[in-house]
C-alpha positions in Angstrom: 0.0 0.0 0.0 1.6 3.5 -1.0 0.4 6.1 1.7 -0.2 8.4 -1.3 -3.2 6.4 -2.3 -4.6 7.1 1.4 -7.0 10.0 1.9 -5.2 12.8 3.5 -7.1 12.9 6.9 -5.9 8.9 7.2 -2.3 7.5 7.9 -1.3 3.8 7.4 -1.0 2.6 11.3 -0.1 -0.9 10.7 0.8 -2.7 7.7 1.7 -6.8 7.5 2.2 -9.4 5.5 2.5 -13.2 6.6 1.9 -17.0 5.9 0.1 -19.2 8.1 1.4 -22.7 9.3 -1.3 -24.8 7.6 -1.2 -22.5 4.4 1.4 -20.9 1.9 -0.9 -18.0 0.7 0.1 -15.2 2.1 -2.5 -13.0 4.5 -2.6 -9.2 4.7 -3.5 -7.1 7.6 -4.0 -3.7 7.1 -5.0 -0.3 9.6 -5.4 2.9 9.1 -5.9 5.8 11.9 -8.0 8.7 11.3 -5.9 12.3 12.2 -8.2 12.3 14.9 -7.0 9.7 16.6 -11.0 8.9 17.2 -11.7 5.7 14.5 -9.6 3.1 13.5 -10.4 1.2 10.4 -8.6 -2.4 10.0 -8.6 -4.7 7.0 -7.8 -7.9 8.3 -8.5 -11.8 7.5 -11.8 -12.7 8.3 -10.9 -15.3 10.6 -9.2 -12.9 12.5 -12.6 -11.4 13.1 -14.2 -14.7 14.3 -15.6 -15.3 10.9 -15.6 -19.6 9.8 -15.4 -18.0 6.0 -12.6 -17.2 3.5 -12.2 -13.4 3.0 -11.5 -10.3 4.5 -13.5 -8.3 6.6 -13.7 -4.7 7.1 -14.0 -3.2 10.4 -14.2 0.5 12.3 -13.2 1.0 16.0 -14.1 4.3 17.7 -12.3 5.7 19.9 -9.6 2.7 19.5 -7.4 2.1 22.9 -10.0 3.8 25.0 -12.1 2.2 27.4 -15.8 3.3 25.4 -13.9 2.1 22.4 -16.7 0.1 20.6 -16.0 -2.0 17.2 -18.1 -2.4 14.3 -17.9 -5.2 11.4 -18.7 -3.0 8.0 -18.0 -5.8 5.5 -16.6 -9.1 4.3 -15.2 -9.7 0.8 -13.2 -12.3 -0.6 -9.8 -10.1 -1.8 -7.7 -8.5 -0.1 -7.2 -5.7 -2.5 -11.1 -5.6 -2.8 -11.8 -5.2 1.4 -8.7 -2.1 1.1 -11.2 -0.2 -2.2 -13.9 -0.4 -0.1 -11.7 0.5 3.4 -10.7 3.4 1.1 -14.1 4.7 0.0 -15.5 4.0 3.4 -12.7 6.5 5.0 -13.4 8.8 2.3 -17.0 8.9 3.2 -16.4 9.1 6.6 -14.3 12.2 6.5 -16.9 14.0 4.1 -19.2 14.0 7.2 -17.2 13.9 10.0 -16.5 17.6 11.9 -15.5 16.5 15.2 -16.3 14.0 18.4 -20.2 15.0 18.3 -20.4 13.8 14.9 -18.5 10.6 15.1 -21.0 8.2 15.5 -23.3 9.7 12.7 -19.9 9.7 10.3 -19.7 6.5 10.9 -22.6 5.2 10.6 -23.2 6.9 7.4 -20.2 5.6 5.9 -20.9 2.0 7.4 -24.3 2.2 5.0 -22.5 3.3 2.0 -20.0 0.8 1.8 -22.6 -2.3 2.8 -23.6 -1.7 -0.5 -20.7 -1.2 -2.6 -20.5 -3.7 -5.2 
């Protein structure tokens, strides 16, 4: 991921690649922090998400590392690359509506609509 393709409110927090032990297909696990420091987005494995299917999902965390801190799923998709287009759009979205803590959770939850049905 090149941090150019980002939106410029986001930063990449972590990025890693790896193989599991009963696989050789690599995994991808992707998060990005808002400049807020208020929402987290991760594109992760599914499984890491407690999901029994193939894929990735998409998740948002508010207030990540704080004790209200509250998680949401936003959506699961086969690809990698296809989860991190949608992550993308969603934190796109996100910042178009976002203008502060009072606003989070309406931000958020209009971005989580948008992207449920991306196709």
């Amino acid at each position: 991921m090149d941090d150019e393709d980002v939106p410029s409110q986001w930063r990449i927090e972590t990025e890693r690649n790896y193989n599991t032990t009963d696989s050789d297909r690599e995994l991808r696990y992707l998060t990005y922090r808002h400049e807020s420091d208020d929402l987290r987005v991760k594109v992760a494995p599914a499984s890491l998400e407690g999901d029994s299917h193939p894929g990735y999902a998409l998740t948002a965390t508010s207030y990540p590392g704080l004790e209200l801190s509250e998680t949401k799923p936003v959506r699961t998709v086969l690809t990698f690359d296809r989860c991190n287009r949608i992550a993308l759009e969603f934190m796109q979205l996100f910042s178009a509506r976002y203008d502060g803590p009072g606003t989070l959770e309406d931000a958020l939850e209009y971005a989580r609509r948008r992207t449920a049905d991306h196709r």
